[in-house]
C-alpha positions as CSV (number, residue, x, y, z in Angstrom):
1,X,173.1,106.6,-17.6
2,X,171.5,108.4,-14.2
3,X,168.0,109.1,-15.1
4,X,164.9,110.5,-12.9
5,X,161.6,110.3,-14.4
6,X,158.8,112.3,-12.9
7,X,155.4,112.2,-13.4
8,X,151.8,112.9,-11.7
9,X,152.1,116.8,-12.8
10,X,149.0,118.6,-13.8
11,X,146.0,120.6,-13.0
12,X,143.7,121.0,-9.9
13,X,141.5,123.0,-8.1
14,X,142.4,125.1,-4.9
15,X,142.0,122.1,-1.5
16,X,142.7,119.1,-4.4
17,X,145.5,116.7,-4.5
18,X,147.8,115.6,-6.4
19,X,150.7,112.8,-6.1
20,X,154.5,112.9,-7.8
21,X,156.5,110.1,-8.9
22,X,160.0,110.3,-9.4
23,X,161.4,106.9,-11.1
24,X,164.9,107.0,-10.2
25,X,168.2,104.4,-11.8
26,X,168.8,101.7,-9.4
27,X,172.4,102.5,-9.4
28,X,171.7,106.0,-7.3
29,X,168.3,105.6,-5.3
30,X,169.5,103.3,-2.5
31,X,172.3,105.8,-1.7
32,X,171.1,109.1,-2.4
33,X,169.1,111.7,0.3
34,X,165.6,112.3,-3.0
35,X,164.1,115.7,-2.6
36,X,161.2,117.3,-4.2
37,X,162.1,121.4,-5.2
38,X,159.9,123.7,-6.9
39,X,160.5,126.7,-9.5
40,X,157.2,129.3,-9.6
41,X,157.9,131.8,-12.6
42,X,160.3,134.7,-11.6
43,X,160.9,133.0,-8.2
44,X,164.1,130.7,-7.3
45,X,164.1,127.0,-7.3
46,X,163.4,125.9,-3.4
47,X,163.2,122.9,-1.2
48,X,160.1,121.4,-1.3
49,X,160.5,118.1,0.9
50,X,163.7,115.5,1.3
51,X,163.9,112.0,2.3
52,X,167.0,110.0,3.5
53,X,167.9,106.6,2.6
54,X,167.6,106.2,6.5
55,X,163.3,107.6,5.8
56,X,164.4,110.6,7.7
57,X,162.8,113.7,6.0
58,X,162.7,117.0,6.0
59,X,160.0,119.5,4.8
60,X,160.1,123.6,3.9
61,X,158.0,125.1,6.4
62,X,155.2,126.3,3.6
63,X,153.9,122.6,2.8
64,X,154.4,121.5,6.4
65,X,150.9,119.3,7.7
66,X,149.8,119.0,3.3
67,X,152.8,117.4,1.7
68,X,154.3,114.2,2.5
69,X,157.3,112.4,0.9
70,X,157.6,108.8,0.8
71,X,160.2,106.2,-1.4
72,X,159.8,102.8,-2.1
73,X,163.5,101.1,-1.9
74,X,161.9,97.9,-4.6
75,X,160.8,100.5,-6.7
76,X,163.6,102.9,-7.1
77,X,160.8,105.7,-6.9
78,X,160.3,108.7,-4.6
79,X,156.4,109.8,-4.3
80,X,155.1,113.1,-2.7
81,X,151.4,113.7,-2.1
82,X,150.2,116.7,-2.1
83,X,147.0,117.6,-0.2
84,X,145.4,120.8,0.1
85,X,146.9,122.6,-2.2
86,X,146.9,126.3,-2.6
87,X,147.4,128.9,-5.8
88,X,150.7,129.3,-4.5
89,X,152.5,126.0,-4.7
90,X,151.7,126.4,-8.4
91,X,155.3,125.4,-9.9
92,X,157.2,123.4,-11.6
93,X,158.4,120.5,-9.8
94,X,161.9,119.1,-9.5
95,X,163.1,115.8,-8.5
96,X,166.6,115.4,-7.0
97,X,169.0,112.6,-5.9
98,X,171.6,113.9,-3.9
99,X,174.8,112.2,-2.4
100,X,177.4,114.0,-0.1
101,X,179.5,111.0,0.2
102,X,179.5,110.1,-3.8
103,X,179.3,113.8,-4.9
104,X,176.3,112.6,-6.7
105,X,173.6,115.8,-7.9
106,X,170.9,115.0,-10.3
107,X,167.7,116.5,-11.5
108,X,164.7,115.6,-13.1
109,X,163.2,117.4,-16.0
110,X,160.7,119.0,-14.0
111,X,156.7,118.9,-13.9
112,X,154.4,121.4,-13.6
113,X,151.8,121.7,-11.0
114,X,148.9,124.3,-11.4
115,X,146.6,124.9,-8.6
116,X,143.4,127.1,-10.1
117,X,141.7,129.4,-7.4
């Protein structure tokens, strides 16, 4: 069974960090393109932050400069830090494996960020 575990959610003051962990099954990391999305309250889920199996990556223009996304391949677990943080990446956040090729889509169950002014 496909499973992503995340973890590293909580509650921090406006310029804090923070780091998410997404645990992901073996039998998807290694192939899959992870992403990091986010869901504020009335707002649609969006792209956070995405990272190839080749360590190419991609980031929404918002989190550019704070936010970095990182995997570790021995792990099976995608990581993003997140620096500086403002009110408005207050969220919940979404891990995703993603494969074109395998028509593979998963999600996590989502943790919540809060970033206090």
């Amino acid at each position: 069974q496909v499973q992503l575990v995340e973890s590293g959610g909580g509650l921090v003051q406006a310029g804090g960090s923070l780091r998410l962990s997404c645990a992901a099954s073996a039998s998807i990391f290694s192939i899959s393109t992870m992403g990091w999305y986010r869901q504020a309250p009335g707002k649609q889920r969006e792209l956070v932050a995405t990272i190839t199996s080749g360590d190419s990556t991609n980031y929404a223009d918002s989190v550019k400069g704070r936010f970095t996304i990182s995997r570790d391949n021995a792990k099976n677990t995608v990581y993003l830090q997140m620096n500086s943080l403002k009110p408005e990446d207050t969220a919940v956040y979404y891990c995703n494996a993603k494969s074109v090729t395998f028509r593979l889509n998963y999600w996590g169950q989502g943790t919540q960020v809060t970033v206090s002014s």
